[in-house]
C-alpha positions, 0 to 999 in steps of 0.5 A: 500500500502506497504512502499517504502524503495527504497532510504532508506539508513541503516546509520549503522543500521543492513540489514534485509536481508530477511523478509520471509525465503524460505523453499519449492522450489518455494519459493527459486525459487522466491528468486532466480529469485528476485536476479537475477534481482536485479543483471541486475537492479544494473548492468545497472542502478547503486544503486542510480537508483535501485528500488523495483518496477524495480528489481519486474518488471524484476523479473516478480513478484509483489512488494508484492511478493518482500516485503514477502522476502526483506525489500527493495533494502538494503536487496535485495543487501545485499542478492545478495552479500551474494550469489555471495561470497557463490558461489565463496566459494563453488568453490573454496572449491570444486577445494580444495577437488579435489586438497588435496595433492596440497602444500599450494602456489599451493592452494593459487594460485587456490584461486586466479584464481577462484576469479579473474574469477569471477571478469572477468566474471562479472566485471561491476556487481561487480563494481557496486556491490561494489560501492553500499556495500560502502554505505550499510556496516553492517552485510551482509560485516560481514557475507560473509567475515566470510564464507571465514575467515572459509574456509581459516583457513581449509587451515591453519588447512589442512597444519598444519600452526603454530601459530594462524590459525584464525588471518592467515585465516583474513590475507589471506582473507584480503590480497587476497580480497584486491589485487585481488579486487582492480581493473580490471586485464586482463585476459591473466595475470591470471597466473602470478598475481595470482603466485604473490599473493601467493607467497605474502600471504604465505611470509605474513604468514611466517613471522607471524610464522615457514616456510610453506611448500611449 
């Protein structure tokens, strides 16, 4: 009988995130489906609750089928982390490549629309989502965060911003992430939140360097 790592907490060391990499369809169809569950478990019973028996048990799969892919509920949550920021970096990407000629406070502003999106759509989830990253830390934060330091410097570098684009791109990341993830905004100030948190980034940038075009 496997381990149970349920309560296991990394105190600091690094996550595995996965022990098995999927490679063939239905393995990532596994994956996917262990994540999704592990999204619903956490969402109604909160991390301290979380276990891998339960997150098995709505996946429909065993919990050696589960051990094949992840360490335990650490890993199964860093994992989901990572694939939520992937989703919201792809769409944010993809609503860049169709807005090519937008000015740069124009797509600042799109960026935080998309984020605060996904925030409404599924705010309890993050809520709990994040509560339980304030415990895990480590390399999965490292990680998401360096996919969207990488899309924001491709701004930087799209508008030919002066200066350092790598320290710029942390500092729209950190920025944005840290206002318009901080807590709960109803939808209806959509517009005139993220209007603000533009205006605010790019005047953040400016004084880092020349003036941005806007």
């Amino acid at each position: 009988m496997k381990p149970d790592h349920s309560q296991a907490k990394p105190n600091g060391k690094p996550l595995k995130q996965k022990r098995k990499t999927p490679k063939q369809d239905r393995a990532k169809e596994t994956v996917d489906a262990i994540l999704t569950a592990t999204a619903q478990v956490l969402e109604g019973a909160g991390y301290a609750r979380l276990t891998t028996k339960a997150i098995a048990k709505r996946a429909g799969v065993s919990p050696g089928t589960f051990y094949q892919y992840f360490d335990g509920k650490a890993a199964a949550v860093g994992a989901l982390s990572l694939r939520r920021k992937a989703r919201l970096r792809d769409a944010i990407l993809a609503d860049l490549a169709a807005s090519p000629a937008a000015t740069l406070r124009e797509q600042l502003r799109r960026i935080a629309s998309l984020i605060l999106r996904q925030r409404w759509q599924e705010a309890e989830l993050d809520r709990k989502l994040e509560a339980a990253l304030l415990e895990l830390d480590g390399p999965c934060i490292e990680a998401e965060n360096d996919a969207f330091y990488q899309m924001a410097r491709s701004v930087m570098v799209a508008h030919k911003v002066p200066g350092d684009h790598d320290m710029k791109a942390r500092l729209i990341v950190r920025t944005l992430l840290g206002i318009l993830l901080g807590g709960p905004i109803p939808q209806w100030e959509e517009r005139q939140v993220a209007d603000a948190t533009a205006t605010m980034v790019e005047a953040l940038i400016q004084r880092e360097g020349a003036p941005l075009n806007t």
